[in-house]
PyMOL CGO cylinders between C-alpha atoms (Angstrom):
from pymol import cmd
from pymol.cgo import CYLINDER

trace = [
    CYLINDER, -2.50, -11.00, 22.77, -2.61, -12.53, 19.71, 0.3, 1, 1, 1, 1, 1, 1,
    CYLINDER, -2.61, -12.53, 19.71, -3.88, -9.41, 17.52, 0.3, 1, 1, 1, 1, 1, 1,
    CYLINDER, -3.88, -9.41, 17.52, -5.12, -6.36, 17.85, 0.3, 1, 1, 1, 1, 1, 1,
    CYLINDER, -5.12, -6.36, 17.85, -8.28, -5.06, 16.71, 0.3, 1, 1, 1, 1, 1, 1,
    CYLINDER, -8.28, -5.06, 16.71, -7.05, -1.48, 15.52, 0.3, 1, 1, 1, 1, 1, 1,
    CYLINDER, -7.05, -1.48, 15.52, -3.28, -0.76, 14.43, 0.3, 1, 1, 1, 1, 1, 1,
    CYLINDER, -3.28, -0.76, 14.43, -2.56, 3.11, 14.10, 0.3, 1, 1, 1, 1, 1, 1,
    CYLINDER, -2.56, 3.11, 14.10, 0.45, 4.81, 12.35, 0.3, 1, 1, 1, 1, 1, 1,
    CYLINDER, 0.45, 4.81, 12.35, 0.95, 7.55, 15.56, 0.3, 1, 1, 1, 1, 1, 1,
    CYLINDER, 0.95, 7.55, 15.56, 1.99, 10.45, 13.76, 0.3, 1, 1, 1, 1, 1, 1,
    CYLINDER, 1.99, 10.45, 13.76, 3.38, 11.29, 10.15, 0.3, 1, 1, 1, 1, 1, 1,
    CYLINDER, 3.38, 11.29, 10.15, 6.78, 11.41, 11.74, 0.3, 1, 1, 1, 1, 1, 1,
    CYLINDER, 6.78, 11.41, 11.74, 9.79, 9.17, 12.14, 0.3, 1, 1, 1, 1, 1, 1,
    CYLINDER, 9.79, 9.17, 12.14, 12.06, 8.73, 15.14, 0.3, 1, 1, 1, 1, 1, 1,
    CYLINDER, 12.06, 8.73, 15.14, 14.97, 7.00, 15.63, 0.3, 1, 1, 1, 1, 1, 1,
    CYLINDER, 14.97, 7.00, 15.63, 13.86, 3.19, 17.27, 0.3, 1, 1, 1, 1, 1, 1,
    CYLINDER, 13.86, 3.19, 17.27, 14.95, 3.78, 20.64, 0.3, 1, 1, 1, 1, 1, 1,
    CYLINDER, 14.95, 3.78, 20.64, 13.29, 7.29, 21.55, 0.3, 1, 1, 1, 1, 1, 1,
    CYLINDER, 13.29, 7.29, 21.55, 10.65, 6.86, 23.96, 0.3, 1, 1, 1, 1, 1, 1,
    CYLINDER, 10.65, 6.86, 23.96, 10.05, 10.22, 25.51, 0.3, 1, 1, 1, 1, 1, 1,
    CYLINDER, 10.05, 10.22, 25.51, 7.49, 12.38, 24.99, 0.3, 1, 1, 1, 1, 1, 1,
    CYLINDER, 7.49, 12.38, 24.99, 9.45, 15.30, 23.41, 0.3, 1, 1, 1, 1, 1, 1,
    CYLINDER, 9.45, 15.30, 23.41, 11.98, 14.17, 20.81, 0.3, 1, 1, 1, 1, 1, 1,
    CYLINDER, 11.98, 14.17, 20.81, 15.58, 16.17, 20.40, 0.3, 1, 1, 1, 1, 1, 1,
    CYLINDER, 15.58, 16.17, 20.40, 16.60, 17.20, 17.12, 0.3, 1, 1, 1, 1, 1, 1,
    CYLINDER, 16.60, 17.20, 17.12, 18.62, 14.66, 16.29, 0.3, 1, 1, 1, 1, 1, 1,
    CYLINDER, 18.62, 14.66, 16.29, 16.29, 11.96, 17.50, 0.3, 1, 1, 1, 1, 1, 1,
    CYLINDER, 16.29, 11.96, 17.50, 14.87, 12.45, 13.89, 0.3, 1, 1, 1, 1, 1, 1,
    CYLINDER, 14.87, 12.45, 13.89, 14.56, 10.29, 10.85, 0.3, 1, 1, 1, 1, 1, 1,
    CYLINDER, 14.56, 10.29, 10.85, 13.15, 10.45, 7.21, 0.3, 1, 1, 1, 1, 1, 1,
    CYLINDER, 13.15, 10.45, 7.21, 10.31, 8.93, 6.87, 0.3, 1, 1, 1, 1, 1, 1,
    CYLINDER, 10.31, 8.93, 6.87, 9.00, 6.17, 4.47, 0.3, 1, 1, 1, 1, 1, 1,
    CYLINDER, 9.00, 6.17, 4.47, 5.62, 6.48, 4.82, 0.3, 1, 1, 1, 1, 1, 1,
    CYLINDER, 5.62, 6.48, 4.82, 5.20, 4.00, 1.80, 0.3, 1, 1, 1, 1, 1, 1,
    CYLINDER, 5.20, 4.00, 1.80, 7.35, 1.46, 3.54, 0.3, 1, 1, 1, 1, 1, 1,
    CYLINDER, 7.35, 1.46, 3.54, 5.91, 2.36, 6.46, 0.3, 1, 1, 1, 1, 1, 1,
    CYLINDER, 5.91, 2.36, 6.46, 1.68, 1.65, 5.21, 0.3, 1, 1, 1, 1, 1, 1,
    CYLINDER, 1.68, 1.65, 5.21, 3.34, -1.75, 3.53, 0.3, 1, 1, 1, 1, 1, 1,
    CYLINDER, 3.34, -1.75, 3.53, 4.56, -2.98, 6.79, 0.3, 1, 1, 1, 1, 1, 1,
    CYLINDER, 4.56, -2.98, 6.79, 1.14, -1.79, 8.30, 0.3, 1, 1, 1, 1, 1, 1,
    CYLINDER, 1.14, -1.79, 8.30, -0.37, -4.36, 5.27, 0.3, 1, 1, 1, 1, 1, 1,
    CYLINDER, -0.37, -4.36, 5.27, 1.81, -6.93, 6.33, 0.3, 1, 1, 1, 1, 1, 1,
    CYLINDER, 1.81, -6.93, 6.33, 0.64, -6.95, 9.67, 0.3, 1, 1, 1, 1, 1, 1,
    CYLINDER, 0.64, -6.95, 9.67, -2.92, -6.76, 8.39, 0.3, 1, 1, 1, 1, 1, 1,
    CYLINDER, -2.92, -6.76, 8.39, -2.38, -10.09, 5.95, 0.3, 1, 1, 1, 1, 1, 1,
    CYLINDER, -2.38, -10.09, 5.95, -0.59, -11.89, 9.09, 0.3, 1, 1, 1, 1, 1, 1,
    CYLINDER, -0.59, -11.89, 9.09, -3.29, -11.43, 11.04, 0.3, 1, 1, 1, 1, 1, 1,
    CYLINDER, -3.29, -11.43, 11.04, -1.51, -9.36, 13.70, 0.3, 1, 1, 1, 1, 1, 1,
    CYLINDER, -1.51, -9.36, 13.70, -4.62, -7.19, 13.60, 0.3, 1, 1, 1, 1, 1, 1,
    CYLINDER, -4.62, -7.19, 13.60, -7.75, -6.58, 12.53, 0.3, 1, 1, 1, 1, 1, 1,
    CYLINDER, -7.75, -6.58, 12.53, -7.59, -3.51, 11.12, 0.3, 1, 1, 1, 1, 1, 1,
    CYLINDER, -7.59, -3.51, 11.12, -5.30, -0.31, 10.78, 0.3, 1, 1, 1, 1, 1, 1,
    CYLINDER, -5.30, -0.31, 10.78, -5.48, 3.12, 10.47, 0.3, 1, 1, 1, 1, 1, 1,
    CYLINDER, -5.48, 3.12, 10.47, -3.80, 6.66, 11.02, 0.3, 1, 1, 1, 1, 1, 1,
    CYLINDER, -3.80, 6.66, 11.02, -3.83, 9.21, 13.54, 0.3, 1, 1, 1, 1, 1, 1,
    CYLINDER, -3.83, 9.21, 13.54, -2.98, 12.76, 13.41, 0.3, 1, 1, 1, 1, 1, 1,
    CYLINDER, -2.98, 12.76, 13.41, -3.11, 12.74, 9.66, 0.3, 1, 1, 1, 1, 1, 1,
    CYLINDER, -3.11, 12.74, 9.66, -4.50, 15.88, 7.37, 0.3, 1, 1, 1, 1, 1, 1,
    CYLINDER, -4.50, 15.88, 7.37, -6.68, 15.42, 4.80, 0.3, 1, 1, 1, 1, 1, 1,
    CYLINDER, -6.68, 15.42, 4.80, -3.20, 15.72, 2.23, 0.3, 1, 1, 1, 1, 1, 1,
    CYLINDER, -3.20, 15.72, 2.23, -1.81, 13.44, 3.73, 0.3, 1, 1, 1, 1, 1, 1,
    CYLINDER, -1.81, 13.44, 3.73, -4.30, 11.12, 3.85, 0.3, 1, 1, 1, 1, 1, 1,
    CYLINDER, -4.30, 11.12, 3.85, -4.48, 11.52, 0.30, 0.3, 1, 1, 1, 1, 1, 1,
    CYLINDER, -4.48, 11.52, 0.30, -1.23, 11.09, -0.68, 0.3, 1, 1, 1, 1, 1, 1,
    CYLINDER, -1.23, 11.09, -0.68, -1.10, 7.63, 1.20, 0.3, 1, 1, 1, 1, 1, 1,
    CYLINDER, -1.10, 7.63, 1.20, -4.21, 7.13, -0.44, 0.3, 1, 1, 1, 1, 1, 1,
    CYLINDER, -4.21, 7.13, -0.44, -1.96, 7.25, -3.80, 0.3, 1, 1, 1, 1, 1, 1,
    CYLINDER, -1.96, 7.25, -3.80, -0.07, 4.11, -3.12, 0.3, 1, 1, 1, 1, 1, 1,
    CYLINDER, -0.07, 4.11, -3.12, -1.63, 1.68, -0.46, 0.3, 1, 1, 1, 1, 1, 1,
    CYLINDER, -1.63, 1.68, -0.46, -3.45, -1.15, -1.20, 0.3, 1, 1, 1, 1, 1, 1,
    CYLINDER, -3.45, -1.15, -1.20, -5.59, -1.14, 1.70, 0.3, 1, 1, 1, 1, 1, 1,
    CYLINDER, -5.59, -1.14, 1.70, -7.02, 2.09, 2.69, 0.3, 1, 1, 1, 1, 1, 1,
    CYLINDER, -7.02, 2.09, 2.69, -6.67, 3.04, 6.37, 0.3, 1, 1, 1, 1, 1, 1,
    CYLINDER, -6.67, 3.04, 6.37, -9.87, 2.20, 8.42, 0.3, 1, 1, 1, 1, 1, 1,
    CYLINDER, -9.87, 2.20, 8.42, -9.24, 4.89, 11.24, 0.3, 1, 1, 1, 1, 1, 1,
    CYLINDER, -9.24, 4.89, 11.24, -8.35, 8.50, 11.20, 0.3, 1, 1, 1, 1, 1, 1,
    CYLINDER, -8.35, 8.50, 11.20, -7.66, 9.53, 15.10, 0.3, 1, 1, 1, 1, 1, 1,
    CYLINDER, -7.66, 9.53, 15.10, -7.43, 12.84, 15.61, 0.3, 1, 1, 1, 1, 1, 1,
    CYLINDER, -7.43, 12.84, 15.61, -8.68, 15.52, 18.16, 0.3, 1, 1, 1, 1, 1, 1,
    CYLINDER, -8.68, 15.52, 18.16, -11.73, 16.83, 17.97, 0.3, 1, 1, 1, 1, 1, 1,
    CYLINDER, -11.73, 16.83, 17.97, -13.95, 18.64, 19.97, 0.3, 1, 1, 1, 1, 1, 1,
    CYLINDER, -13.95, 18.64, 19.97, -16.85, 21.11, 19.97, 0.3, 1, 1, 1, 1, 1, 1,
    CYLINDER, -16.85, 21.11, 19.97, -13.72, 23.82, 19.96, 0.3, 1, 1, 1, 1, 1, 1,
    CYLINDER, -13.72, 23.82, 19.96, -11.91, 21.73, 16.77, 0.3, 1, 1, 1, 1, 1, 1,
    CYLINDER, -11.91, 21.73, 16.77, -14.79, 20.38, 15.31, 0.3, 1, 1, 1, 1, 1, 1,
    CYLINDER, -14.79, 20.38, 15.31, -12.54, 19.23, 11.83, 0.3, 1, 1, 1, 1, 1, 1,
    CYLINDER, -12.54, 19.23, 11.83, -15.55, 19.74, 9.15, 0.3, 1, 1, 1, 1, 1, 1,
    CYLINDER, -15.55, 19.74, 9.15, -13.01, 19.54, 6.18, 0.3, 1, 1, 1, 1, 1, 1,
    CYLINDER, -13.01, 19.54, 6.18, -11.24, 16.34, 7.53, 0.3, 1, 1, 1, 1, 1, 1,
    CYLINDER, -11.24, 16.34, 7.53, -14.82, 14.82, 8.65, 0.3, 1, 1, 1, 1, 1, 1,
    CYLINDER, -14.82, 14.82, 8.65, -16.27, 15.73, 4.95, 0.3, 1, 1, 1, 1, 1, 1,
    CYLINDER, -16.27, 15.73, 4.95, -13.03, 14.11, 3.06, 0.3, 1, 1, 1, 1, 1, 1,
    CYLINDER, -13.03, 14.11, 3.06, -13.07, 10.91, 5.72, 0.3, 1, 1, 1, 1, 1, 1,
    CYLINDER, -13.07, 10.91, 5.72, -16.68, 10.61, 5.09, 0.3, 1, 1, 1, 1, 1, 1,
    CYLINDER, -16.68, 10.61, 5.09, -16.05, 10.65, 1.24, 0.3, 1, 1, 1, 1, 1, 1,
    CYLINDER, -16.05, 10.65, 1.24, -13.06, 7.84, 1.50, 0.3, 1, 1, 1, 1, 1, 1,
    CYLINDER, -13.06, 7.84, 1.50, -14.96, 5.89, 3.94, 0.3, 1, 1, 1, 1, 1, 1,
    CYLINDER, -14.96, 5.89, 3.94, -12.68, 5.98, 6.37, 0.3, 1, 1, 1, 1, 1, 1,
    CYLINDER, -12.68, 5.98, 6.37, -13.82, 6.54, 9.88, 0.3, 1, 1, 1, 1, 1, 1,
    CYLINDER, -13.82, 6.54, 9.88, -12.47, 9.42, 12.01, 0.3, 1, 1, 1, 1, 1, 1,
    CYLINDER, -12.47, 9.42, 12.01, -11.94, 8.68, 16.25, 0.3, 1, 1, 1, 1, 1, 1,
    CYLINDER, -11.94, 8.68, 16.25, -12.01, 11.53, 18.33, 0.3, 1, 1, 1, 1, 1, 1,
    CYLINDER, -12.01, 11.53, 18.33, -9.28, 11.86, 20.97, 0.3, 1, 1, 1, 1, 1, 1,
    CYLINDER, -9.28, 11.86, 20.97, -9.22, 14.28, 23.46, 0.3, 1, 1, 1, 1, 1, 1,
    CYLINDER, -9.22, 14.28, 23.46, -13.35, 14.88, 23.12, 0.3, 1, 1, 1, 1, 1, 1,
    CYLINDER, -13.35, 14.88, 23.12, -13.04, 17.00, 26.04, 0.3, 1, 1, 1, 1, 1, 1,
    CYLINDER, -13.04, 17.00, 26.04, -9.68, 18.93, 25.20, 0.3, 1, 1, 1, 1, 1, 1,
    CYLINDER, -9.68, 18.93, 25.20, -7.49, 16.75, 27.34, 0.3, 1, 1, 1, 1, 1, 1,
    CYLINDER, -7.49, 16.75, 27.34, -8.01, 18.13, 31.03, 0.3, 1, 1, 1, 1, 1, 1,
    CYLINDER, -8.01, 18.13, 31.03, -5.67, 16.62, 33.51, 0.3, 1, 1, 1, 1, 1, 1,
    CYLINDER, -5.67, 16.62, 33.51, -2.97, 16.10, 31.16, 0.3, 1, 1, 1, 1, 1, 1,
    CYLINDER, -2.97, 16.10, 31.16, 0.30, 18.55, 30.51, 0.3, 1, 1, 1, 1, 1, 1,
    CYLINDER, 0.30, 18.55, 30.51, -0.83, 19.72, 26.92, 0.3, 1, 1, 1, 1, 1, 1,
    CYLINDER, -0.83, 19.72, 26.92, -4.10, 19.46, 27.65, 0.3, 1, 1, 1, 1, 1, 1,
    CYLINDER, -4.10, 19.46, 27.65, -6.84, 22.27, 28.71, 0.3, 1, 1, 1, 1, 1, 1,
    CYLINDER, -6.84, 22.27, 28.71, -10.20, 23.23, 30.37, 0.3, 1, 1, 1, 1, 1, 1,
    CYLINDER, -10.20, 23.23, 30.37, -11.37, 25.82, 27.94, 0.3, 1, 1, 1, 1, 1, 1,
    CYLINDER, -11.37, 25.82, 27.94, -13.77, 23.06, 26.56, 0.3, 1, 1, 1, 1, 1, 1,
    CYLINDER, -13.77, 23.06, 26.56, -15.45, 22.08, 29.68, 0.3, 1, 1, 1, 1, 1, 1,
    CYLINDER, -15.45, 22.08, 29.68, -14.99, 25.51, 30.84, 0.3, 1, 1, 1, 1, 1, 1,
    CYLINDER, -14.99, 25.51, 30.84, -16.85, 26.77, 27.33, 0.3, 1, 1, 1, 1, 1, 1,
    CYLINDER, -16.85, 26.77, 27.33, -20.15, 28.97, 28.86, 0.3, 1, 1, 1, 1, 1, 1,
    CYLINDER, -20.15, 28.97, 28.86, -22.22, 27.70, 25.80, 0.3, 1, 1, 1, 1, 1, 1,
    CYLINDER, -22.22, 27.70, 25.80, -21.76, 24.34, 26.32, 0.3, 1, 1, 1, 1, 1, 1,
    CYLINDER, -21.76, 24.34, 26.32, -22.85, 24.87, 30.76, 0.3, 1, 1, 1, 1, 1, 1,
    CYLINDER, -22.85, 24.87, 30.76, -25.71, 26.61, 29.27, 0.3, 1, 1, 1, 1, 1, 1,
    CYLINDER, -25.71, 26.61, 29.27, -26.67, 23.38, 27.29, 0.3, 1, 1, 1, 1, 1, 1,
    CYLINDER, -26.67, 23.38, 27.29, -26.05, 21.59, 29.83, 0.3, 1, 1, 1, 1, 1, 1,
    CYLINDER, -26.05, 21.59, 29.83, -27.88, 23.32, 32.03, 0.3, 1, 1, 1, 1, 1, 1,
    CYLINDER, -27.88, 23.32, 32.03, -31.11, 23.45, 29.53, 0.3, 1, 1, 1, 1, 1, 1,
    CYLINDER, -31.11, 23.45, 29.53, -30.85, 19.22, 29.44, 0.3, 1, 1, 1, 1, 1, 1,
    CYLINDER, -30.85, 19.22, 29.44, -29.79, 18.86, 33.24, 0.3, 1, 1, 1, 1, 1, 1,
    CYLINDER, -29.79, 18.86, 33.24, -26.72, 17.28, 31.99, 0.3, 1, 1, 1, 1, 1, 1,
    CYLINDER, -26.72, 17.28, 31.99, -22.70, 18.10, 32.53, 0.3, 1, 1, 1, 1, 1, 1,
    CYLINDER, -22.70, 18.10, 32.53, -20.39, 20.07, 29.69, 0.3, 1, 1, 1, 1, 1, 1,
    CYLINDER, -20.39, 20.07, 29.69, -18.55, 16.91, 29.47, 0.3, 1, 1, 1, 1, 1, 1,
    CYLINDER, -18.55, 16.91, 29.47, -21.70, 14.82, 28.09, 0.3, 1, 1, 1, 1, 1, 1,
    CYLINDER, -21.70, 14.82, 28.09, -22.64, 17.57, 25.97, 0.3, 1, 1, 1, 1, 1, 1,
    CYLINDER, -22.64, 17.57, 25.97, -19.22, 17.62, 24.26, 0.3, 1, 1, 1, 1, 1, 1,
    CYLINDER, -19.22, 17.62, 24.26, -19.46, 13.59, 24.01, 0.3, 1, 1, 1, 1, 1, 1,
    CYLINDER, -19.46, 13.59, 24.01, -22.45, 13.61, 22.59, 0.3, 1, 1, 1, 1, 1, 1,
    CYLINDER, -22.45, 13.61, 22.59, -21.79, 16.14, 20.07, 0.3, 1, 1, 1, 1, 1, 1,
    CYLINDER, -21.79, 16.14, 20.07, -18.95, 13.96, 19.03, 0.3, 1, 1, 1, 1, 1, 1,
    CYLINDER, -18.95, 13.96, 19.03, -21.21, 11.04, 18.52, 0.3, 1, 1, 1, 1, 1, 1,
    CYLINDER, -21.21, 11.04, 18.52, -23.67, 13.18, 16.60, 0.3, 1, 1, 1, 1, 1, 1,
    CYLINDER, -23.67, 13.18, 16.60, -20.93, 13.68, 14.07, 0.3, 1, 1, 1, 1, 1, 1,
    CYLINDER, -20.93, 13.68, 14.07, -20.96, 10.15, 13.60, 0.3, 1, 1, 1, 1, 1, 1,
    CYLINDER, -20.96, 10.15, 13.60, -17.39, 9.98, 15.38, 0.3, 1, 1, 1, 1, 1, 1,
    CYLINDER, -17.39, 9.98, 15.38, -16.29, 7.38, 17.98, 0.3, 1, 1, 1, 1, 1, 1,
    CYLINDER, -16.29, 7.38, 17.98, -15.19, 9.84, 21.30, 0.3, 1, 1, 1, 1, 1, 1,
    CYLINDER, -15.19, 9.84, 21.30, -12.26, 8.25, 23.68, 0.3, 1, 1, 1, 1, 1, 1,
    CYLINDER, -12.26, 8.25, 23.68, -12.40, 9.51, 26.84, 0.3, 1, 1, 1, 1, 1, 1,
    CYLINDER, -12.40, 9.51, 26.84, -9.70, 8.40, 28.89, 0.3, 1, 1, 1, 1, 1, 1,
    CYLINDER, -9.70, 8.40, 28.89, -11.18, 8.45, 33.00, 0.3, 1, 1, 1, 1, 1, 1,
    CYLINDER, -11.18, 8.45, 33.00, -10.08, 5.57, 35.60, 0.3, 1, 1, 1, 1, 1, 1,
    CYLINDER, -10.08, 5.57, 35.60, -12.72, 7.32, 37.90, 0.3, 1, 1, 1, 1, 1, 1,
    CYLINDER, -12.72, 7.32, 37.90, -15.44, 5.29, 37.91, 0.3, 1, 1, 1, 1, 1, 1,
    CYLINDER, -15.44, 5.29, 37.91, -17.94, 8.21, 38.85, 0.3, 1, 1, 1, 1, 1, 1,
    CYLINDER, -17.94, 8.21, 38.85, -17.13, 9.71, 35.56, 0.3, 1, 1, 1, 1, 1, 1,
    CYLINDER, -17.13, 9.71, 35.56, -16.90, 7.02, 33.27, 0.3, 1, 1, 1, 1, 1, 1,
    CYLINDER, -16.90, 7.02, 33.27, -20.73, 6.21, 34.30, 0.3, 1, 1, 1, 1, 1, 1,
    CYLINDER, -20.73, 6.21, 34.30, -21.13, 10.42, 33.63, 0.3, 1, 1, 1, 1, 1, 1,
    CYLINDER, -21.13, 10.42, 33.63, -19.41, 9.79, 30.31, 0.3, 1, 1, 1, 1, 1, 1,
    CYLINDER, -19.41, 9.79, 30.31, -21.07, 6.86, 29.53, 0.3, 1, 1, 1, 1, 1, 1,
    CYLINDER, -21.07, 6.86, 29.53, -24.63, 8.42, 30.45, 0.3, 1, 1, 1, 1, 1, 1,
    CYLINDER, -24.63, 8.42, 30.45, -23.98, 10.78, 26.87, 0.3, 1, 1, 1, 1, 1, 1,
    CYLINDER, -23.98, 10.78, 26.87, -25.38, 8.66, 25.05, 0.3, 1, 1, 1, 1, 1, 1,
    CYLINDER, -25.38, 8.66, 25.05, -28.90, 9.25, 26.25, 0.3, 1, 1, 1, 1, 1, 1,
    CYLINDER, -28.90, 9.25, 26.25, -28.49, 13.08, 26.05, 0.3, 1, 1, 1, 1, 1, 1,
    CYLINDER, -28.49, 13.08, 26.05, -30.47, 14.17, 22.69, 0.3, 1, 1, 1, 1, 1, 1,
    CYLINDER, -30.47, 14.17, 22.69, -28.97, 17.27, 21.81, 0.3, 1, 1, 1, 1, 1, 1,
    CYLINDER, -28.97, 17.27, 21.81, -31.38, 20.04, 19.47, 0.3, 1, 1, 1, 1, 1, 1,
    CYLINDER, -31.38, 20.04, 19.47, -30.93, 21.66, 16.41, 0.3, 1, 1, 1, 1, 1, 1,
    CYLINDER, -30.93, 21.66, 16.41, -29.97, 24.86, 18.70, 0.3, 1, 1, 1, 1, 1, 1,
    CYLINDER, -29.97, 24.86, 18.70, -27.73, 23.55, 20.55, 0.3, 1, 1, 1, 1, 1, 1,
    CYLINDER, -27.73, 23.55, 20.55, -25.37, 22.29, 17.42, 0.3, 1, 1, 1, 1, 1, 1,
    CYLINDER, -25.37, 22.29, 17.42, -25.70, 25.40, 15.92, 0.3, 1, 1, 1, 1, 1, 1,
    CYLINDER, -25.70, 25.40, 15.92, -24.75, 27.05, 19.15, 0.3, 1, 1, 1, 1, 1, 1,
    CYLINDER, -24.75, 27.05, 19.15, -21.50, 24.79, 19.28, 0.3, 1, 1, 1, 1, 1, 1,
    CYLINDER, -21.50, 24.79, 19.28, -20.67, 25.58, 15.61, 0.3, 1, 1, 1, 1, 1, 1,
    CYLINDER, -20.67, 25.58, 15.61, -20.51, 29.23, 16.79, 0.3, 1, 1, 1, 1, 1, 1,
    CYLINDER, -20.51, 29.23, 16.79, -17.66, 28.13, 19.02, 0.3, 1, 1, 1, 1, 1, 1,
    CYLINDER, -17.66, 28.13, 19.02, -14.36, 30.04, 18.56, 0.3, 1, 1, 1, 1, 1, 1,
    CYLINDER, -14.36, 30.04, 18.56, -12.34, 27.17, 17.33, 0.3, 1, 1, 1, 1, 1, 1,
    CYLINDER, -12.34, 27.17, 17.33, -9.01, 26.61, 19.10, 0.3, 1, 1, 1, 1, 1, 1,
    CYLINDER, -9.01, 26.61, 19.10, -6.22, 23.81, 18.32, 0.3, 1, 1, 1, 1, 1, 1,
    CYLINDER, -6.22, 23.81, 18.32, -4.57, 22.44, 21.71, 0.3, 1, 1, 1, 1, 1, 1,
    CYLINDER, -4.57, 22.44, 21.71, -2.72, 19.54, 20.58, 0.3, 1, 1, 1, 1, 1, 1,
    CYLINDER, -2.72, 19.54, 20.58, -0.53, 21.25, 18.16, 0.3, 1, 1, 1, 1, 1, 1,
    CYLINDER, -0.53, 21.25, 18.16, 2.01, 19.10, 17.88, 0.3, 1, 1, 1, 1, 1, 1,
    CYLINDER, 2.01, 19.10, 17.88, 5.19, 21.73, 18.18, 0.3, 1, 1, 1, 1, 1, 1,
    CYLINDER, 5.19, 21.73, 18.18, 7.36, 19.11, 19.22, 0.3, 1, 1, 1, 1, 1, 1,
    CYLINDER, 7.36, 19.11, 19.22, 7.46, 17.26, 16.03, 0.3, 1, 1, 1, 1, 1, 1,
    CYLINDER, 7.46, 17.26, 16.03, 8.28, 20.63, 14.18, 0.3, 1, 1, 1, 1, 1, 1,
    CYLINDER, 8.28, 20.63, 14.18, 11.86, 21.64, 13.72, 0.3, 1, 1, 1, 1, 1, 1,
    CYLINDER, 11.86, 21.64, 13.72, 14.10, 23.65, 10.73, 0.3, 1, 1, 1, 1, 1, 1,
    CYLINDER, 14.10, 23.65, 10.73, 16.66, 20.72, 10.53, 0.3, 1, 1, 1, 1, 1, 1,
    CYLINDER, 16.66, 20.72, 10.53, 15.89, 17.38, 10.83, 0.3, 1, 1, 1, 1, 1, 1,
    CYLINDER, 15.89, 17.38, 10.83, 12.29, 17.37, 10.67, 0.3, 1, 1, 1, 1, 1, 1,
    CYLINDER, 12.29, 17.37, 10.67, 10.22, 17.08, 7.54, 0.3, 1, 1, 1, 1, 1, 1,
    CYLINDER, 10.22, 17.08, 7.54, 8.26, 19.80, 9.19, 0.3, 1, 1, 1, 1, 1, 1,
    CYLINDER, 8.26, 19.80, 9.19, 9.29, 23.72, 9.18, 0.3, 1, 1, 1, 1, 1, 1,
    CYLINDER, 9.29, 23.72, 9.18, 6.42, 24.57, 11.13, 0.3, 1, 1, 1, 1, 1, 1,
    CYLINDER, 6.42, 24.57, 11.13, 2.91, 23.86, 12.64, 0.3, 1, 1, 1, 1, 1, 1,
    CYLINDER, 2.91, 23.86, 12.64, 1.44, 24.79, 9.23, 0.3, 1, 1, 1, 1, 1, 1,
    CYLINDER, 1.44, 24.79, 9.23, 3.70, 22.40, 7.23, 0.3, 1, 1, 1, 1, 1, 1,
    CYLINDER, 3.70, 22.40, 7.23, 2.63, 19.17, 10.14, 0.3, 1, 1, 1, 1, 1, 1,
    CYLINDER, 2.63, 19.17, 10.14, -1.13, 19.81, 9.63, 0.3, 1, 1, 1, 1, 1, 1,
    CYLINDER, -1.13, 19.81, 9.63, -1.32, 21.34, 5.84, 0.3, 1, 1, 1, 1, 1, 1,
    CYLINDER, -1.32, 21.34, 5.84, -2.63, 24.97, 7.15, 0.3, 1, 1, 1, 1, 1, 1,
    CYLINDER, -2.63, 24.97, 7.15, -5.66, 23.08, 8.39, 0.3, 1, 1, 1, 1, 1, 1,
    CYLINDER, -5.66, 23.08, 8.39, -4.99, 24.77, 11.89, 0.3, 1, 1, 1, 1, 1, 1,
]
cmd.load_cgo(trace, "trace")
C-alpha cells in the first residue's frame, strides 16, 4: 500500500520492539514517550504515509495531555463501546475537541478470548429487538451509530455481515435509548495485562483508564 487512511497509536503503553504476543511479561516493558511518540505519528502524517491518525484506548486525560503538545490533534479515538459501556464523558470531551470516537467491540467481543455475550445476551436489548423484528446485535449497532460513532464489527460470515449491515435501517425510539441508558454498565476489555507494580507506568486498572471504569 502506499498509505493508509487511518494510523492509530494502539494503547498508551510501550513495549519493547520485538514483543508480539498478546500478553506482555514484565520485563517486556518500556517508558514511554508519548511526545516522541505523536511526533513520529506527524511525521508519518506530513510524508504522506497516511491520511490521518488517531488514538485508541485513550481516556479523556490522556487525551488531554497529548492535546498539550501535538501539533495535529488526533482524528480518531477507538475505544469500546457498547450499549453496556456507553462512554458519555469520553463521547462529550471527543465531541468538544472534535475528534471522532470508533467503537470497537459494538457487540462486547463474542467469539473472542476476552470477549463476552452479556451484550447480545442483555434481555432489554431482545425485547427491542423483538418490538422492531430485528436481532440484539442490530440494536446494539444502531445505538452506536445513533451516538454519532462509527461501530466495527469484525464477522467473515457473510450471513451476518448482511444482519450487521441491515442496522442501519433499524430506527430506534426515544424508549428504547432510554431503556439502554438504564443498562448496568460493565467494562470487558479492561486491559489488566498492560497493568503491573514494576515496569509499567500503570499500578492498576484505575491508573490505565483515569478511574473512568
Amino acid at each position: 500500500m502506499e498509505y493508509l487512511d487511518m494510523y492509530l497509536v494502539h494503547w498508551p503503553v510501550k513495549l519493547k520492539e520485538w514483543v508480539c504476543y498478546p500478553v506482555p511479561k514484565e520485563d517486556d516493558f518500556e517508558q514511554l514517550d508519548l511526545e516522541t511518540t505523536w511526533s513520529g505519528m506527524e511525521k508519518c502524517l506530513d510524508l504522506g504515509l497516511c491520511r490521518g491518525i488517531g488514538v485508541s484506548n485513550f481516556s479523556s486525560n490522556k487525551i488531554q495531555r497529548l492535546l498539550n503538545f501535538a501539533s495535529v490533534p488526533p482524528a480518531v479515538n477507538q475505544v469500546e463501546m457498547h450499549p453496556m459501556w456507553r462512554q458519555t464523558r469520553l463521547r462529550e470531551y471527543c465531541a468538544e475537541e472534535k475528534i471522532h470516537v470508533s467503537a470497537y467491540s459494538p457487540l462486547g467481543g463474542p467469539g473472542n478470548l476476552w470477549g463476552s455475550t452479556a451484550v447480545v445476551d442483555s434481555p432489554i436489548l431482545h425485547s427491542i429487538a423483538l418490538k422492531h423484528n430485528a436481532t440484539p446485535a442490530q440494536v446494539a449497532l444502531k445505538w452506536g451509530l445513533s451516538k454519532r460513532s462509527s461501530v466495527i464489527v469484525k464477522s467473515f460470515n457473510q450471513q451476518r455481515m448482511e444482519e450487521n449491515i441491515k442496522a442501519l435501517d433499524l430506527k430506534l425510539d426515544a424508549q428504547d435509548l432510554l431503556d439502554i441508558e438504564k443498562l448496568e454498565e460493565r467494562k470487558i476489555m479492561r486491559g489488566e495485562v498492560f497493568v503491573n507494580e514494576t515496569t509499567s507506568p500503570y499500578k492498576s486498572v484505575q491508573d490505565l483508564w483515569d478511574d473512568d471504569i
